[in-house]
N, C-alpha and C positions, 0 to 999 in steps of 0.2 A: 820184199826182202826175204833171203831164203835163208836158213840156218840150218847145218849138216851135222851130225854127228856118224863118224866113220869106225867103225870097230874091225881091225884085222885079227884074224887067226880061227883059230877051228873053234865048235861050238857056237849057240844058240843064244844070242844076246836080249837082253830083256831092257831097252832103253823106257825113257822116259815117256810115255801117251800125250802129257799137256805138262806146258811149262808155263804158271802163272808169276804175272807180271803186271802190276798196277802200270797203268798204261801201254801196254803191249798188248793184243792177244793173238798167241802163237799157238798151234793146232798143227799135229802129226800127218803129212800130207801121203807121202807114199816112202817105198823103199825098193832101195836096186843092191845086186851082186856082183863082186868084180872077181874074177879069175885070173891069177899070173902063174904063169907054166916056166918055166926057167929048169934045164938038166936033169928033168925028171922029178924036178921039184914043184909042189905047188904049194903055193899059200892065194888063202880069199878074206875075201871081206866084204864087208856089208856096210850101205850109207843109208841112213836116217835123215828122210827130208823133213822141213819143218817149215810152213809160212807164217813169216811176222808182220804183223797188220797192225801199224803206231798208231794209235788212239789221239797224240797229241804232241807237239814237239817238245823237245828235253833232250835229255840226258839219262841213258838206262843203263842200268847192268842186269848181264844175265848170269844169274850168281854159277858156280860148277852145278855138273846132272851126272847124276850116280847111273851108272850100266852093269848090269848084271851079266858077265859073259864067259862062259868055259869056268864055271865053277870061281872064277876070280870078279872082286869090285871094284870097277875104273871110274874114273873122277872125269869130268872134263874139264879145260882151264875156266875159269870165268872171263865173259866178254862185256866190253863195254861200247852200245849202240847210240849213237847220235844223229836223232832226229833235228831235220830245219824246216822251218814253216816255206810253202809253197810259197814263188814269186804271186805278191799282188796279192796275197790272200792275209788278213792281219790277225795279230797270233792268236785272239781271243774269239775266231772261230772253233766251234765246239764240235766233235764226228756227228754224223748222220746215224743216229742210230737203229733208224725205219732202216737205213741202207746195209748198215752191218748185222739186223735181223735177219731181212731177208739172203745177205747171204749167207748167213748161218743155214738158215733153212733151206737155201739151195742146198749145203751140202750134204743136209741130210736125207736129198732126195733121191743121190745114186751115188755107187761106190765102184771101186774099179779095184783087182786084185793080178799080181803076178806069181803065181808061186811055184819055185822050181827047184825041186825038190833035193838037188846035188851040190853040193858048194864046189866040188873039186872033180875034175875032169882030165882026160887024155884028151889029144888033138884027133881028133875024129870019131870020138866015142859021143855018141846020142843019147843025149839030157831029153825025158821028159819034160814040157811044161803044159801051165794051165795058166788059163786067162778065165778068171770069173768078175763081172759086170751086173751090179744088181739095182735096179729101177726098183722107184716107189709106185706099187699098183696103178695111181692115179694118173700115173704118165701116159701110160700106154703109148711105151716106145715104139719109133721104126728106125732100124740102123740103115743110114745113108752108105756109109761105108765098114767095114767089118775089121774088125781091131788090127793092128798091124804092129807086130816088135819089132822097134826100131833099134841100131846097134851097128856095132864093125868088128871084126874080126871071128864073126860066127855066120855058121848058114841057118836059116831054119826052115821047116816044112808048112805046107801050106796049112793054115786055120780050117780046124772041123767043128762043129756044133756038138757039144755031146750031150746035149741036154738042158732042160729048164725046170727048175723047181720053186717054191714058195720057199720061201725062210724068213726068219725073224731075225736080226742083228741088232744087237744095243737095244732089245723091246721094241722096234720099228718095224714093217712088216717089206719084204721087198722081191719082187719079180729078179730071179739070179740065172742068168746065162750064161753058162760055162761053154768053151772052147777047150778044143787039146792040139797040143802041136810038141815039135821037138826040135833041139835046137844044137851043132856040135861047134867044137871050136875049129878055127878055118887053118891057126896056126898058134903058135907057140907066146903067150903071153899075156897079159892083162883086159880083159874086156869088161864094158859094164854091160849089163842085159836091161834093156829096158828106157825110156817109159814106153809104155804101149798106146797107141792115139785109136781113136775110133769117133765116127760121126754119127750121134744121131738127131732124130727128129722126135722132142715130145711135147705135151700137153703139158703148161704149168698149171697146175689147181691156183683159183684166186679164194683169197678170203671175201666171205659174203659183211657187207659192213650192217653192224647191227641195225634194228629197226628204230625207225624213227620214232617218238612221239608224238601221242594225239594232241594236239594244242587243245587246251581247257577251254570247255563251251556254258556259255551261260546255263545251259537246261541243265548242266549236271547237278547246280543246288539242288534242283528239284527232283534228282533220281528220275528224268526224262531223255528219252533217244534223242541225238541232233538231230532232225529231217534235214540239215544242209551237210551232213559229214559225207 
């Protein structure tokens, strides 16, 4: 389940990162730009994805989320989510939560960014962008295929490599490959830019499971080596 929040007009919105929710957890997934061109006019905006992942079936509300945007405070409406238990499955199955670990941990193994840097644009005037992609060391990625903006009513230029650096995000440490491209409008109206797909090939780290115990041997009353261990 996806949950959007869409903020039109000029200026730099500061929506909400996590929306906690006893039995929900919802987590900030990416974010796209829309441009509409109309008489010389333009207005944009920007959509705030969000994936909700139901813990258990019920009934939720997802109370309003405050957004900081152009100097003004916008409210959103409150929603109300209804979850229904899977055919065949009976209600008093409880999540997997080995499984909702690990994908938490997936996410924090790589990240994916679009940032471009114009909200408002002429029809054929050229918008830088950037595509940064950043793997966890451990990976030791190989991209199968090389990132690709998907989209209509824009042209963009071919993907270049400009660079690879170390960084550190949120205290995690991660391999960041940046791309530069540019991207204009084809014609006169609304487009969204994005999401960007890319293939690659990596290494998952496994966890080592702790070591076992030594089963207790009789010689040990007497502070003596096993000769059978």
């Amino acid at each position: 389940v996806e949950l959007q929040i869409k903020v039109t007009g000029p200026g730099d919105a500061q929506p909400p990162e996590e929306i906690s929710i006893d039995g929900l957890e919802i987590h900030a997934t990416g974010q796209s730009r829309q441009f509409e061109m109309r008489n010389f006019s333009t207005r944009s905006s920007v959509t705030y994805t969000y994936t909700v992942l139901p813990l258990r079936a019920g009934r939720f509300t997802i109370p309003s989320q405050t957004v900081h945007a152009g100097g003004r405070v916008i409210r959103t409406p409150q929603l109300v989510l209804n979850v229904a238990d899977s055919p065949g499955q009976p209600t008093t199955t409880r999540p997997n939560r080995g499984a909702q670990s690990q994908a938490a941990a997936a996410r924090d193994l790589v990240f994916a960014e679009l940032i471009v840097p114009k909200k408002t644009a002429y029809v054929g005037e050229i918008v830088p962008v950037q595509i940064r992609m950043g793997f966890d060391p451990r990976l030791r990625p190989s991209l199968i295929e090389p990132p690709e903006i998907t989209g209509q009513g824009f042209t963009s230029q071919k993907l270049q490599q400009s660079g690879q650096t170390s960084e550190t995000v949120n205290g995690r440490p991660y391999e960041v490959v940046t791309y530069k491209s540019a991207i204009a409008a084809a014609r006169a109206g609304k487009f969204e830019i994005g999401p960007v797909k890319a293939k690659a090939q990596v290494i998952v780290p496994r966890r080592r499971p702790p070591p076992r115990a030594r089963t207790r041997s009789p010689f040990d009353l007497f502070d003596l080596d096993d000769p059978f261990s």
